[in-house]
Structures are given as structure tokens and as C-alpha cells.
C-alpha positions as CSV (number, residue, x, y, z in Angstrom):
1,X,-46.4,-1.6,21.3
2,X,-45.4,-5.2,20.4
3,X,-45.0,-5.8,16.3
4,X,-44.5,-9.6,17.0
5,X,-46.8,-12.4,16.4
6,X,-45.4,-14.6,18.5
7,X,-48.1,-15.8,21.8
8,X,-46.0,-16.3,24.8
9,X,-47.2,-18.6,27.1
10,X,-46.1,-19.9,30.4
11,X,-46.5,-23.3,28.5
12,X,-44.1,-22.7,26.1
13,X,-41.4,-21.4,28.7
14,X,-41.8,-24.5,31.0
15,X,-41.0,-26.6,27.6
16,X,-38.0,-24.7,26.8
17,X,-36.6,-25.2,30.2
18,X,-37.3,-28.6,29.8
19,X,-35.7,-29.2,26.6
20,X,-32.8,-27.0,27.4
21,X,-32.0,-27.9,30.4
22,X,-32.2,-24.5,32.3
23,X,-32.1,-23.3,35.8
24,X,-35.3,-21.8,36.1
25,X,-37.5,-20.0,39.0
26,X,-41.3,-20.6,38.7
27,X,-43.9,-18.3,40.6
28,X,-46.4,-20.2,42.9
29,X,-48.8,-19.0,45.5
30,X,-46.5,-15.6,45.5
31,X,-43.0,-17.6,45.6
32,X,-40.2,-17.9,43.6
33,X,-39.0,-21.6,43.7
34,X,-35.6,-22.1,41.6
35,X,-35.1,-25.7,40.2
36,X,-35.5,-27.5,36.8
37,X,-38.0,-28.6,34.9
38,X,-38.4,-32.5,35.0
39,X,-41.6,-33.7,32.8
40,X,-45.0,-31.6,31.7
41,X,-48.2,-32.1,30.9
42,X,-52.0,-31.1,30.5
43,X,-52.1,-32.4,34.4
44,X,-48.6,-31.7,36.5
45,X,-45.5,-30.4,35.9
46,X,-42.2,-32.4,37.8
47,X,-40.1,-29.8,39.0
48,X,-37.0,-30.4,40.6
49,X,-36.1,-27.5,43.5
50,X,-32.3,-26.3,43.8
51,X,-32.4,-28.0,47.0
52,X,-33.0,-31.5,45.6
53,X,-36.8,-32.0,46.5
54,X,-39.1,-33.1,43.9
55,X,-42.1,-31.1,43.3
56,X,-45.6,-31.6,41.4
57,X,-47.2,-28.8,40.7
58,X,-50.9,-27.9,38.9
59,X,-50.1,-25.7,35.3
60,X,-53.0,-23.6,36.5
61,X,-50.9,-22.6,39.7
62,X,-47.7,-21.7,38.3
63,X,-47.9,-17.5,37.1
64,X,-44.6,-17.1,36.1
65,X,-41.6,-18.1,34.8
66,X,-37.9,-16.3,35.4
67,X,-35.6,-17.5,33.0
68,X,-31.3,-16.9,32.8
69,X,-30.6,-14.5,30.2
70,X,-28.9,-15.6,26.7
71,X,-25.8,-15.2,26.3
72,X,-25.1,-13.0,23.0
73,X,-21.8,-13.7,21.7
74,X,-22.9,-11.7,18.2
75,X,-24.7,-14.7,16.9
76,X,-27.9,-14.3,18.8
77,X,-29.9,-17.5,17.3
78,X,-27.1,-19.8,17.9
79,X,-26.3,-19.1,21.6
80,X,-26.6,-22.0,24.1
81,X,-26.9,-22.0,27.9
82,X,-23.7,-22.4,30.0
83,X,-23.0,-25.1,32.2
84,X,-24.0,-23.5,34.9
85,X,-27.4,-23.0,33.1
86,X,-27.4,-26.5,31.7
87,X,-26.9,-29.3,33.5
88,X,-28.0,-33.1,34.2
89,X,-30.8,-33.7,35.8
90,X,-31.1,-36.6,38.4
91,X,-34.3,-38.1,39.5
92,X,-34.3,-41.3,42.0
93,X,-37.6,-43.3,42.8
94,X,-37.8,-44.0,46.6
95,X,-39.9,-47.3,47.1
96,X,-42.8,-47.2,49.4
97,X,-42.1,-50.0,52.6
């Protein structure tokens, strides 16, 4: 069925949105959360949700990972996200009182 080698893992797709700045959605506990990917590890992966709360979750718990689309503009291995796909990412501290 598939003649690629390549392993896809749900590692390697939290590392790309990482690196690439993506909107992503992750599955958890049944639920699609849509944010972006702050920081991973073997322990936690820092997600940022659309709605501006920061979020720690276990890699074990996350099951998916829905990603935007490339965009082909006939040069498939040099297309880039959009802006609307790729965009800073702000994180603020908030001291404890």
C-alpha cells in the first residue's frame, strides 16, 4: 500500500510545527485543541491554544496531529507556510505573589 520508508510519528510532526511555526490542532482525551507548538521534549510539550492559554501536555496523551495543507505553487519542496500559518509566537511568564 505505502512504497515509502519514511516512519511518521507524532514526534516528528510536533517538531515541524515547532520549527515552522504552524497553526496546528493536537488530539487529546478526544479533542481537537488548535494552537502552536511552543517547546518539546521526552517529558511535556508547551502548547500555546488559539485562545492565548498556555498548555503542558504528556507526549503519551496527544494521538494526533492536524496540520494546514502545503501550499503547491509547482515547486513542491520549496513551499513555505503563509502568514496566516506562520506567525510569532508570544509567551509571558506571570510571577507567582
Amino acid at each position: 500500500m505505502f512504497e515509502s520508508s519514511m516512519m511518521l510519528t507524532i514526534g516528528a510532526a510536533l517538531d515541524r510545527a515547532q520549527t515552522d511555526g504552524l497553526l496546528v490542532q493536537i488530539s487529546v482525551s478526544g479533542q481537537w485543541i488548535p494552537g502552536r507548538v511552543i517547546n518539546t521534549d521526552r517529558h511535556g510539550v508547551a502548547f500555546l491554544e488559539a485562545s492565548g492559554d498556555m498548555c503542558v501536555f504528556r507526549p503519551e496523551s496527544i494521538a494526533g496531529v492536524r496540520m494546514p495543507q502545503r501550499q503547491h505553487d509547482g515547486h513542491p519542496h520549496h513551499s513555505r507556510p503563509t502568514a496566516s500559518q506562520r506567525a510569532p509566537i508570544e509567551a509571558h511568564a506571570v510571577a507567582a505573589d
